[in-house]
DSSP file (Angstrom, degrees, kcal/mol; ACC not computed):
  #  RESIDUE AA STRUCTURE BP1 BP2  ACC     N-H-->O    O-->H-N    N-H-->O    O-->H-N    TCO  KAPPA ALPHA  PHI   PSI    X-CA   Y-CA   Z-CA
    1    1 A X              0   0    0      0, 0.0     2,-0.6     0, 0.0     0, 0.0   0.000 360.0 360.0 360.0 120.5  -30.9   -0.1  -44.5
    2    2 A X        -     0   0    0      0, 0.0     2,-0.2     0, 0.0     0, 0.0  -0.813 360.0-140.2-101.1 129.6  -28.8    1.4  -42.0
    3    3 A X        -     0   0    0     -2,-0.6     3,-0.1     1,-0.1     2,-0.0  -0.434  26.9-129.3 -87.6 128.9  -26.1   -0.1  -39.7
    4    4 A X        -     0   0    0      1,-0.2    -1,-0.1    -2,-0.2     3,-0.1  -0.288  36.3-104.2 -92.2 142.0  -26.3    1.4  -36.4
    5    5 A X        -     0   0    0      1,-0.2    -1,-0.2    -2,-0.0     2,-0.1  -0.280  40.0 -93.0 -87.9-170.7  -22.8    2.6  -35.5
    6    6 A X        -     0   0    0     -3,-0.1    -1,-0.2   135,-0.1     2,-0.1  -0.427  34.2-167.5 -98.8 155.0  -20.7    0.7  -33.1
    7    7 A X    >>  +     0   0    0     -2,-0.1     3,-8.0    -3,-0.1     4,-1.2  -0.445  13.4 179.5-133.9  79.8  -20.7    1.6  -29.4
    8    8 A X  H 3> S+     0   0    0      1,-0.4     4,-1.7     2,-0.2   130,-0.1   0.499  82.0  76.8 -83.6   5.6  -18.0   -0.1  -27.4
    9    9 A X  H 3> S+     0   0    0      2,-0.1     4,-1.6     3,-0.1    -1,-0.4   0.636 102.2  37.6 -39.8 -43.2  -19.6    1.9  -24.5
   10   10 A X  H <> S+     0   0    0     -3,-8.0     4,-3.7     2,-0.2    -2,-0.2   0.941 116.3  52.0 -92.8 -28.5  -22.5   -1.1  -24.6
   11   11 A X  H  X S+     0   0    0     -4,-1.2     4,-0.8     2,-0.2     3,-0.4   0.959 107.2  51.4 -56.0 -54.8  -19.8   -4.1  -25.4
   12   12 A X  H >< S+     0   0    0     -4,-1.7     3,-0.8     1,-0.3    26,-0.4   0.943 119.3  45.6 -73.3 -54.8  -17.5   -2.8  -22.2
   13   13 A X  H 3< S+     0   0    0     -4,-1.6    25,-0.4     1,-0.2    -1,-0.3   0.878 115.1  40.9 -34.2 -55.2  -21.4   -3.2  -20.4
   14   14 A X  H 3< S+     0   0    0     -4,-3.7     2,-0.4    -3,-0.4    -1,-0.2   0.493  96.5  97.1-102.0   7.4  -22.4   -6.2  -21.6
   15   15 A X    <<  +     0   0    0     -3,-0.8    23,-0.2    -4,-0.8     3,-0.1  -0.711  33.9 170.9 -30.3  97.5  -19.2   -8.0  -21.2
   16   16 A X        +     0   0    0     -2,-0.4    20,-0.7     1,-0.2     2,-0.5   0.648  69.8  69.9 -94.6 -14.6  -18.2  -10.3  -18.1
   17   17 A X  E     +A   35   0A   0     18,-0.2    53,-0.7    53,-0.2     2,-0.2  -0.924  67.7 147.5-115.8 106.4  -15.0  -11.7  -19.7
   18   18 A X  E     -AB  34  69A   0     16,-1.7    16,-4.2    -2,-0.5     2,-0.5  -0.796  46.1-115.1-103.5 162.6  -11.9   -9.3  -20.1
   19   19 A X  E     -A   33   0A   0     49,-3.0     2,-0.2    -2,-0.2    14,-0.2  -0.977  23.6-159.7-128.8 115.8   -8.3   -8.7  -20.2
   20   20 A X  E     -A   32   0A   0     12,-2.3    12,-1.2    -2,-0.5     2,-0.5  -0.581   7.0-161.9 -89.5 114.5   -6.9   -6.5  -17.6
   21   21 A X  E     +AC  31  66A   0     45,-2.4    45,-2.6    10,-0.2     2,-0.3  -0.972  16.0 167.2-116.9 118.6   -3.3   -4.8  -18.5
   22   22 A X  E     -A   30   0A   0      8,-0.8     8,-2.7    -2,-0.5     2,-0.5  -0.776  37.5-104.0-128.1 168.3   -1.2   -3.4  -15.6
   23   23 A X  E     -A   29   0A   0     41,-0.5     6,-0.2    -2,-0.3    41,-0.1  -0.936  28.5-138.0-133.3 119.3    2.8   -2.4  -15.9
   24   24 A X        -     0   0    0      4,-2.1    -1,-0.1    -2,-0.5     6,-0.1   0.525  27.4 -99.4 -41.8-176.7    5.1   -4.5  -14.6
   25   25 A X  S    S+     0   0    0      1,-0.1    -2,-0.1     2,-0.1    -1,-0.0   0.799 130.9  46.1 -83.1 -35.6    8.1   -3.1  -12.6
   26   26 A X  S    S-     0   0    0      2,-0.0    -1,-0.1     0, 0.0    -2,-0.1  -0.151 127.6-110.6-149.5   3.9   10.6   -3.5  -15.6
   27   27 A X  S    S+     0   0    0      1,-0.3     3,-0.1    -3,-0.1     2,-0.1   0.387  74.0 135.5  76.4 -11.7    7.4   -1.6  -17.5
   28   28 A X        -     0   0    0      1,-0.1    -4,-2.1    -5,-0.0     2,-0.3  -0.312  62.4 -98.6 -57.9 157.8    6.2   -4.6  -19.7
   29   29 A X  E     -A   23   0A   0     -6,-0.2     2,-0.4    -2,-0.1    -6,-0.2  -0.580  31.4-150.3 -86.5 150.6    2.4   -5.2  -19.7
   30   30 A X  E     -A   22   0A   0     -8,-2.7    -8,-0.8    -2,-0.3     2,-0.5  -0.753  12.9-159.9-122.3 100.0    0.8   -7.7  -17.6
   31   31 A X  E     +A   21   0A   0     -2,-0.4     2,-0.3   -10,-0.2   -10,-0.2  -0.670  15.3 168.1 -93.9 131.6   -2.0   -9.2  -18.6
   32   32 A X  E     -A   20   0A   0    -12,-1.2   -12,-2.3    -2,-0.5     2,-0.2  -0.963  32.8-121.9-129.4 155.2   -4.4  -10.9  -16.9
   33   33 A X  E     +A   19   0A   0     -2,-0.3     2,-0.3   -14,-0.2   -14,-0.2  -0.503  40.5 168.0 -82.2 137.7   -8.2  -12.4  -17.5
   34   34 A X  E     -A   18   0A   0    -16,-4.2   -16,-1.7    -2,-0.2     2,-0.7  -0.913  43.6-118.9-147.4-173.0  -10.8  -10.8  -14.9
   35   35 A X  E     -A   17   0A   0     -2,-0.3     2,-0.5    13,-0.3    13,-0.2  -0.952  48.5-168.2-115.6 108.5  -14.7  -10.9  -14.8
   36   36 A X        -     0   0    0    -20,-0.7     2,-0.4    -2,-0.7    11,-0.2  -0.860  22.2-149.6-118.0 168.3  -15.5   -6.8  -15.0
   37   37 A X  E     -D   46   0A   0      9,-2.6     9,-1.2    -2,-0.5     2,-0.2  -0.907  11.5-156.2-120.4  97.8  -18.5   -4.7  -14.5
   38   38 A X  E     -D   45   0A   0     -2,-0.4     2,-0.7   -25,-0.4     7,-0.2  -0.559   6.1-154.9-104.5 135.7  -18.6   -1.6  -16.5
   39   39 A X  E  >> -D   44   0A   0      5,-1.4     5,-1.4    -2,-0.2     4,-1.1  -0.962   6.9-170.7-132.0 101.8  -21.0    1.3  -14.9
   40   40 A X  T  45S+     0   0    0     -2,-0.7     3,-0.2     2,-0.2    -1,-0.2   0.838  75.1  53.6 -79.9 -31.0  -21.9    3.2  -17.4
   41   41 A X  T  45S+     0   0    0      1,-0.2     2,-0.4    -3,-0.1    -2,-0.1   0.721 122.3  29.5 -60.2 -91.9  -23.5    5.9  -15.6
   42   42 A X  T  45S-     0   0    0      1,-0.2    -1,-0.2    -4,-0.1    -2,-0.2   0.311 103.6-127.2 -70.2   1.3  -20.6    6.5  -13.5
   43   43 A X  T  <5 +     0   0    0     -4,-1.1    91,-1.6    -2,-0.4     2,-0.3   0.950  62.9 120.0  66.4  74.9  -18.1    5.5  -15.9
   44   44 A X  E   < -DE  39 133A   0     -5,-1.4    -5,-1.4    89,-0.2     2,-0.5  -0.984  47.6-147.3-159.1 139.7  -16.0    2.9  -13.9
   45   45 A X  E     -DE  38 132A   0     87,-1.6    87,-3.2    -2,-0.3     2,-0.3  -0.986  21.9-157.0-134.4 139.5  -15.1   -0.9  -14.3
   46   46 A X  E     -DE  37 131A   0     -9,-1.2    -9,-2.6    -2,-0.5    85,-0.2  -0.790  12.8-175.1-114.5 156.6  -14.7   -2.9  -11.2
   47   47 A X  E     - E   0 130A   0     83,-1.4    83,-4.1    -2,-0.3     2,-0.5  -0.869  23.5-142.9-161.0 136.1  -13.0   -5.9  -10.5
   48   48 A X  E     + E   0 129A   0    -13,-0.2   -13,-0.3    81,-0.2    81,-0.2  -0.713  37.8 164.8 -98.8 160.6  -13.0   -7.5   -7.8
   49   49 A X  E     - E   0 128A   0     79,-1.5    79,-4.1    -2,-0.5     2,-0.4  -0.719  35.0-100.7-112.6 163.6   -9.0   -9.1   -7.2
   50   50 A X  E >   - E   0 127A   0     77,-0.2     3,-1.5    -2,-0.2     6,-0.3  -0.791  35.6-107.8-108.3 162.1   -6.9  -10.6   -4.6
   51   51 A X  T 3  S+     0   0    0     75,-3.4     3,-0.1    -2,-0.4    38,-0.1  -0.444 104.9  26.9 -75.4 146.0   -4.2   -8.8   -2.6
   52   52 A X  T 3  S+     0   0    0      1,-0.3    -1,-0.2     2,-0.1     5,-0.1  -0.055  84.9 129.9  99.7 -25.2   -0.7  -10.0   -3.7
   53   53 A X  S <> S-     0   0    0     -3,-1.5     4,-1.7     1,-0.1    -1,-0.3   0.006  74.9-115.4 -52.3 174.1   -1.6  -11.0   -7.3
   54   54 A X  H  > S+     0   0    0      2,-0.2     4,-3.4     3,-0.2     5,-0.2   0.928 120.8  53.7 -69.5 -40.3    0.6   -9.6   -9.6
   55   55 A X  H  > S+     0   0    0      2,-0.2     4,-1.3     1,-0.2    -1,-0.2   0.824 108.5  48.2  -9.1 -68.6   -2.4   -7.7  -10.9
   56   56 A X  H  > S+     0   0    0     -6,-0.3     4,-1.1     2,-0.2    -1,-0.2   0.851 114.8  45.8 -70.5 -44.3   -3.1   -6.5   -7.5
   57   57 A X  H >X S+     0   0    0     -4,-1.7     4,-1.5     1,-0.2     3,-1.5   0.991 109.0  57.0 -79.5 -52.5    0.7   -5.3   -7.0
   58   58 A X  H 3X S+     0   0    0     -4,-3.4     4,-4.0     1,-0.2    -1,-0.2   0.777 108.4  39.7 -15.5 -47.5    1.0   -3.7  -10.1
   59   59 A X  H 3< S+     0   0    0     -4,-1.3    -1,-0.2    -5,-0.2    -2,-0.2   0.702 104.9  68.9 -96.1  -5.8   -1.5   -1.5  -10.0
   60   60 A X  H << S+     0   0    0     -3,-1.5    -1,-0.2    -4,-1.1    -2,-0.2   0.954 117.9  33.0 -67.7 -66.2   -0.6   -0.8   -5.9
   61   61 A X  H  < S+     0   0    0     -4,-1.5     2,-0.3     1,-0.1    -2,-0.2   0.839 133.2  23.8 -85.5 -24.1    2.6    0.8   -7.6
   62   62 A X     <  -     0   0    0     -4,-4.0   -39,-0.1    -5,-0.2    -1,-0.1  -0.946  64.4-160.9-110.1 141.6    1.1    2.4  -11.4
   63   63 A X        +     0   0    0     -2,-0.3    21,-2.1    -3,-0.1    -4,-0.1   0.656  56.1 112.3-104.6 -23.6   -2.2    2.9  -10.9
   64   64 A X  E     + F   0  83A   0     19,-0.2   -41,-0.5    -6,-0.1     2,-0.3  -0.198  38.8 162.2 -43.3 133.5   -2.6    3.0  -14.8
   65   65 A X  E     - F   0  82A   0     17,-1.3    17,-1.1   -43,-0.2     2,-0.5  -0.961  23.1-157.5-161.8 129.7   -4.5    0.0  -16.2
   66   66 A X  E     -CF  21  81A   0    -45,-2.6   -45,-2.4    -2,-0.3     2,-0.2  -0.884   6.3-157.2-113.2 152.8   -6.3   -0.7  -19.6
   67   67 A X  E     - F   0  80A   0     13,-1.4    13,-0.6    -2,-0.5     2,-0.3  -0.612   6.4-174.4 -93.4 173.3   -9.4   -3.5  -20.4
   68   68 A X  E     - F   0  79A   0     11,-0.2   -49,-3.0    -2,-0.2     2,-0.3  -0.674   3.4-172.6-176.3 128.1  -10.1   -4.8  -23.6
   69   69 A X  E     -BF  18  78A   0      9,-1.5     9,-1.8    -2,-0.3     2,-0.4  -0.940  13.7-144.8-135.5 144.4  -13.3   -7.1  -24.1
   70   70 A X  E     - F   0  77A   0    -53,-0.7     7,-0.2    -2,-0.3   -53,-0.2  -0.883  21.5-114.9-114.1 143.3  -14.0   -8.9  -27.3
   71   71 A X    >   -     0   0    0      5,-1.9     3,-4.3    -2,-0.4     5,-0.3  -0.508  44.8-107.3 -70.7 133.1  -17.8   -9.5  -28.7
   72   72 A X  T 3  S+     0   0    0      1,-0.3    -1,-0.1     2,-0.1    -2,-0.0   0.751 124.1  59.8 -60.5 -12.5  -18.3  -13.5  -28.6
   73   73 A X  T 3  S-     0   0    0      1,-0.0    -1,-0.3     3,-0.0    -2,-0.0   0.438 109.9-133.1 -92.2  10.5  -18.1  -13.9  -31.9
   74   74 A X  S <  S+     0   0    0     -3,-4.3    -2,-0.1     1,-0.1     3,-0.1   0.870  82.8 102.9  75.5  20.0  -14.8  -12.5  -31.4
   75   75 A X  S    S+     0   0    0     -4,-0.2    68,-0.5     1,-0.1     2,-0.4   0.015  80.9  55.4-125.2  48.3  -15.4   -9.6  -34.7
   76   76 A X        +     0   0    0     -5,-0.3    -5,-1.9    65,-0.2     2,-0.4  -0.883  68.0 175.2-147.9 126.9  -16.1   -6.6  -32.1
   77   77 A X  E     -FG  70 140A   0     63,-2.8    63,-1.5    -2,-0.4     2,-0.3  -0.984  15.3-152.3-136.8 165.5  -13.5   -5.7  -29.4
   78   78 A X  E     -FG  69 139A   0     -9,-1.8    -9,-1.5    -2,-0.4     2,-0.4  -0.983   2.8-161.7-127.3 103.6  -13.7   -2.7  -26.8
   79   79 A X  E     -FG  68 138A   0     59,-3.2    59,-2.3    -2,-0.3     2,-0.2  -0.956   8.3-177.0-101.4 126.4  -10.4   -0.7  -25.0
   80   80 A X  E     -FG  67 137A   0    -13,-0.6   -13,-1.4    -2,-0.4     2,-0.2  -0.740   6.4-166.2-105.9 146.7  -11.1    1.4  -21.8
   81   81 A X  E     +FG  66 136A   0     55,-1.6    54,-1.5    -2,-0.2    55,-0.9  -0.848  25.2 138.6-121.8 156.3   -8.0    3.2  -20.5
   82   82 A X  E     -FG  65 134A   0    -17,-1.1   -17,-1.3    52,-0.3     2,-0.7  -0.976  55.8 -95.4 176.5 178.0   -8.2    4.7  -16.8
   83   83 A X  E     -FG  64 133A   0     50,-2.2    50,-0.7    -2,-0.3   -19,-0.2  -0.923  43.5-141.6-122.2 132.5   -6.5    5.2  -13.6
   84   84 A X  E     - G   0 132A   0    -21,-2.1     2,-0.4    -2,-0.7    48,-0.2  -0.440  14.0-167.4-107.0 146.8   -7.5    2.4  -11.0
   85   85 A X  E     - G   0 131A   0     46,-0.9    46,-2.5    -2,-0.1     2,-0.2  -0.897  12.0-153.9-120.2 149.8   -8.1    2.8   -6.9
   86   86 A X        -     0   0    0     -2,-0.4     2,-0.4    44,-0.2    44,-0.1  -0.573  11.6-170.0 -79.2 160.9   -8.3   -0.2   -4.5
   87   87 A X        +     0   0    0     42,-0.3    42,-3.5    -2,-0.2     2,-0.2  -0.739  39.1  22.0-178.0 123.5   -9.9   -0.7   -1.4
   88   88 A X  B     +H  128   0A   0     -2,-0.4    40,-0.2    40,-0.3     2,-0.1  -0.466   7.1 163.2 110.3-163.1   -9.3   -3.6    0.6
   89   89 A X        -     0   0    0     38,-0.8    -1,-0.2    -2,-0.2     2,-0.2   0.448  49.1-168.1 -14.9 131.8   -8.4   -5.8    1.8
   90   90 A X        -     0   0    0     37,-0.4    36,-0.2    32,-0.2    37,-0.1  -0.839  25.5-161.7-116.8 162.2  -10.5   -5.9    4.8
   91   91 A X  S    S+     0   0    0     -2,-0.2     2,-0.4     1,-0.2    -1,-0.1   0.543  76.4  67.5-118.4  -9.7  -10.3   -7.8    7.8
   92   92 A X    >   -     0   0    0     31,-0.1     3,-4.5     1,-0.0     2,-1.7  -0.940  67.7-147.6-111.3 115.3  -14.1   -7.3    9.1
   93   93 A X  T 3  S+     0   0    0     -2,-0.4    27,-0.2     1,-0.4    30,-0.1   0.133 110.5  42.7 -73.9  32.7  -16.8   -8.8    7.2
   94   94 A X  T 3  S+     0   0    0     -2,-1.7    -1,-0.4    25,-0.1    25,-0.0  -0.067  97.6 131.3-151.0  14.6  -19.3   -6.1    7.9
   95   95 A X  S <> S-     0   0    0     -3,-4.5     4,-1.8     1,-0.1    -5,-0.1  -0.085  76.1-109.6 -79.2 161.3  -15.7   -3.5    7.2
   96   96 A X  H  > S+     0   0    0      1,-0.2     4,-2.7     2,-0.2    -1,-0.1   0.904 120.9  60.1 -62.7 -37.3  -16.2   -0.5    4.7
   97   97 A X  H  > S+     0   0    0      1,-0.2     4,-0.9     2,-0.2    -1,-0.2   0.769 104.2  39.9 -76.2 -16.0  -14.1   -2.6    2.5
   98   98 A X  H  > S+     0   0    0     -6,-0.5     4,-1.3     2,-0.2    -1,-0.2   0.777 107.8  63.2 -76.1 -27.7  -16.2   -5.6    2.2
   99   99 A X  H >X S+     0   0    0     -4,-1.8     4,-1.3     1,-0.2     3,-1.3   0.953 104.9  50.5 -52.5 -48.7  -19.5   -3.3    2.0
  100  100 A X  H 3X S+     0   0    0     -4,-2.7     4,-2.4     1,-0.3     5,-0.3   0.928 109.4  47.5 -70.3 -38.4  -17.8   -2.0   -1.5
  101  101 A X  H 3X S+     0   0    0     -4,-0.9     4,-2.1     2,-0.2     5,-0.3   0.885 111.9  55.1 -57.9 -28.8  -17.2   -5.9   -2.8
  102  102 A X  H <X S+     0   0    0     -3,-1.3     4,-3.2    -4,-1.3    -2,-0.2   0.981 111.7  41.0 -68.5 -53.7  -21.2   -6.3   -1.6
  103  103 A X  H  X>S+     0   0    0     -4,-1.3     4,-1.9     1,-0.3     5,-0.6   0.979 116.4  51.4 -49.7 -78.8  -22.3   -3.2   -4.0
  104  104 A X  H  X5S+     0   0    0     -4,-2.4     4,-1.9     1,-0.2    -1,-0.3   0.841 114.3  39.2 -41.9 -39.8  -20.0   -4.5   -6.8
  105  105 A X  H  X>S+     0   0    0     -4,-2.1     4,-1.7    -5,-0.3     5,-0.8   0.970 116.4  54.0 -82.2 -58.2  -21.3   -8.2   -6.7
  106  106 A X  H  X5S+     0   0    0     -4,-3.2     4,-2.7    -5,-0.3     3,-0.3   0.927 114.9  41.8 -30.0 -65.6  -25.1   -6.6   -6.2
  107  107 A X  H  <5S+     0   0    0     -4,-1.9    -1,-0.2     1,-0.2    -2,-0.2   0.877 126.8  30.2 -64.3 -36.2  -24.4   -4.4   -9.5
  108  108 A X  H  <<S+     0   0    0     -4,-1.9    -1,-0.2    -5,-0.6    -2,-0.2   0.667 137.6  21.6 -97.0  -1.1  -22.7   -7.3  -11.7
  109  109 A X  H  <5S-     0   0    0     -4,-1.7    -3,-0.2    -3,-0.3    -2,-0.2   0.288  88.5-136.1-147.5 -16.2  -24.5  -10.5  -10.3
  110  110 A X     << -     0   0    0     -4,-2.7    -2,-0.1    -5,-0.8    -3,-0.0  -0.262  69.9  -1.2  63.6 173.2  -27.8   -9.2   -8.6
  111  111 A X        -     0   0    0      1,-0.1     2,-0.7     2,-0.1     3,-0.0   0.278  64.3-136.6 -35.6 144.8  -28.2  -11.4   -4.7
  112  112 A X        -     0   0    0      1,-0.1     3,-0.4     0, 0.0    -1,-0.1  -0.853  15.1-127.4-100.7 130.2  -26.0  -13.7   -3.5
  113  113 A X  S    S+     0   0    0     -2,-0.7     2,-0.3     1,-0.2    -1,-0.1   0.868 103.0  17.1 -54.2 -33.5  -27.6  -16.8   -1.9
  114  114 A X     >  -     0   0    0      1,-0.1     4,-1.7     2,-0.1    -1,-0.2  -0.824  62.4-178.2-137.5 106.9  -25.5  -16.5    1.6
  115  115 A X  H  > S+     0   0    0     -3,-0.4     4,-0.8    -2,-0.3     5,-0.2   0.696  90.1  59.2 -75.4 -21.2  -23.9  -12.6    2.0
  116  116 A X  H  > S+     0   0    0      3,-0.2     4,-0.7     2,-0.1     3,-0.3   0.910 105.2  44.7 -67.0 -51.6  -22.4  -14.2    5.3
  117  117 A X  H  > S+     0   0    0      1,-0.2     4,-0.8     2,-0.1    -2,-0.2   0.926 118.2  41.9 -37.5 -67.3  -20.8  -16.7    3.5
  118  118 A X  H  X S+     0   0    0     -4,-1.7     4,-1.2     2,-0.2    -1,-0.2   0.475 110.2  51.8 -53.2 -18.0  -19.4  -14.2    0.9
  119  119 A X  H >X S+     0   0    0     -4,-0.8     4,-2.2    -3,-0.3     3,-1.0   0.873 115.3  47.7 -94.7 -71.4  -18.3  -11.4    3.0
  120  120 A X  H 3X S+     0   0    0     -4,-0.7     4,-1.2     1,-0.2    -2,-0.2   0.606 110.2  53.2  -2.5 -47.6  -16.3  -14.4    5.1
  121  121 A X  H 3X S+     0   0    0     -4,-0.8     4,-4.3     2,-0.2     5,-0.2   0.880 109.7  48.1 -89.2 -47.3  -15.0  -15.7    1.8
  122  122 A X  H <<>S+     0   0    0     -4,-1.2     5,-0.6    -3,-1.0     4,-0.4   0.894 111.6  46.8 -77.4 -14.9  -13.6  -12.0    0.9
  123  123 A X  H ><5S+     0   0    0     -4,-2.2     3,-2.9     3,-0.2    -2,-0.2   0.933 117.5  42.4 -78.7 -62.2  -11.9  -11.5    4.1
  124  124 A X  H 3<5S+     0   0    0     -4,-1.2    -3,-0.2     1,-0.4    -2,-0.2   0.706 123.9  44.7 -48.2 -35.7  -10.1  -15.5    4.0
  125  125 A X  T 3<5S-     0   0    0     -4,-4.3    -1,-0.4    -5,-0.1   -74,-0.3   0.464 106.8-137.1-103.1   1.3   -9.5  -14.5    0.1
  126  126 A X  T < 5 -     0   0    0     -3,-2.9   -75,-3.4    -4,-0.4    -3,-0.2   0.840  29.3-168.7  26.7  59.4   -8.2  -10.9    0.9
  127  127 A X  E   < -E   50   0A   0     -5,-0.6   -38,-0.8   -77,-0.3   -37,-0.4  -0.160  12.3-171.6 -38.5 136.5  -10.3   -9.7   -1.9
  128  128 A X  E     -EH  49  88A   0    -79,-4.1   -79,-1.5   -40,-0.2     2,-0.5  -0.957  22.8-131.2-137.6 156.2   -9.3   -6.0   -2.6
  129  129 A X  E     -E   48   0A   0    -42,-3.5   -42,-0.3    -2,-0.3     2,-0.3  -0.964  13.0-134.1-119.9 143.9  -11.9   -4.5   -5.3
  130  130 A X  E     -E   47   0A   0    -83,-4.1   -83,-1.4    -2,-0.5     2,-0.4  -0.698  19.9-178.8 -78.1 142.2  -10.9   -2.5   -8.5
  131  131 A X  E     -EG  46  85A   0    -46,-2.5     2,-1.5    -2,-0.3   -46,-0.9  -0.853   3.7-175.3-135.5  99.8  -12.4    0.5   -9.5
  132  132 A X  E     -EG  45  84A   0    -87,-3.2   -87,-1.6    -2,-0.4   -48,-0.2  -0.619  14.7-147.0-104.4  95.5  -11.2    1.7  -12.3
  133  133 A X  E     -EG  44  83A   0     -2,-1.5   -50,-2.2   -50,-0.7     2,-0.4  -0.429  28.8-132.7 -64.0 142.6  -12.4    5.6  -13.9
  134  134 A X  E     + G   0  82A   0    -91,-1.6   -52,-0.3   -52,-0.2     3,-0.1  -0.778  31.9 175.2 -73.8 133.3  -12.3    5.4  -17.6
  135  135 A X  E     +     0   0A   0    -54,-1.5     2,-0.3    -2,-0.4   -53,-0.2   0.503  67.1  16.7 -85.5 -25.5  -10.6    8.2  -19.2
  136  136 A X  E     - G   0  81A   0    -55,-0.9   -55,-1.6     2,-0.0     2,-0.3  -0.949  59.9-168.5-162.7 142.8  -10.6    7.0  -22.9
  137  137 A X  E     + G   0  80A   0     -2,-0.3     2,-0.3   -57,-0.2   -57,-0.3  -0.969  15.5 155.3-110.8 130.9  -12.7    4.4  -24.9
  138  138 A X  E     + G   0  79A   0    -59,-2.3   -59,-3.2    -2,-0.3     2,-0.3  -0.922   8.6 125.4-135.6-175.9  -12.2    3.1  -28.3
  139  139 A X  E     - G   0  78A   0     -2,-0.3     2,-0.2   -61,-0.3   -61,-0.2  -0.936  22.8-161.3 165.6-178.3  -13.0    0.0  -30.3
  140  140 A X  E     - G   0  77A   0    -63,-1.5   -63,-2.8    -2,-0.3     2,-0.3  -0.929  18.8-116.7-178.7-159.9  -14.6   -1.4  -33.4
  141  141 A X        -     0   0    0    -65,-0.3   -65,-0.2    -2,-0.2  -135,-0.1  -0.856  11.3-149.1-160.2 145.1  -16.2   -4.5  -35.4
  142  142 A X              0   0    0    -67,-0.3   -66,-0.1    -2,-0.3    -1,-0.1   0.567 360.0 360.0 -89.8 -38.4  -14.7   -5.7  -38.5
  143  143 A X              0   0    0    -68,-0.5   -67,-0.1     0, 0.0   -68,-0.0   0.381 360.0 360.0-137.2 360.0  -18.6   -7.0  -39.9
């Protein structure tokens, strides 16, 4: 019997819970937990953030950012490295920049029960969305 090798291409997919590292001003990491959405065809993880977080400011000034997602039984983990764009905040809920939060929540969540509600909620939350291209993947499983 043979054990299928690891692919931390499908973990980063089938992942919703991650930890997002952006560099600080003084160049320490900053980590934070985010919900991403890995698109494998186009080889991108979004997330969507609010403007001002530290997150959000970080990456305004290094654009560098890694992920790292762990298998739930916590013996597989996954690191994407990549260089992140923003887009938003927007201030019209029918704005280019709320359209990209619609497409991201569509791809990681399928319909939303009220899209006036939720395009309203990311303008009031100043939602900005990450988009992050991957440039290098690695990972592995212990068992």
């Amino acid at each position: 019997m043979t054990d299928t090798p690891f692919d931390p291409r499908a973990l980063l997919a089938e992942s919703r819970l991650g930890v997002l590292a952006t560099i600080k001003a003084d160049g320490r990491p900053q980590l934070s937990p985010v919900t991403p959405f890995y698109d494998r065809e186009a080889d991108v993880i979004q997330v969507s953030m609010t403007e001002g977080r530290a997150k959000t400011v970080n990456l305004r000034r290094d654009p560098r950012a890694t992920l790292e997602v762990t298998r739930s039984d916590g013996w597989a983990w996954a690191t994407a490295e990549g260089t992140a764009t923003l887009t938003g905040p927007g201030s019209d809920p029918h704005g280019p920049e709320v359209e990209a939060l619609v497409r991201y929540y569509r791809a990681a969540a399928g319909e939303h029960p009220d899209w006036d509600e939720y395009r309203a909620v990311m303008v009031s939350d100043r939602r900005v969305l990450m988009t992050m291209a991957v440039t290098h993947v690695y990972g592995g499983q212990v068992r």
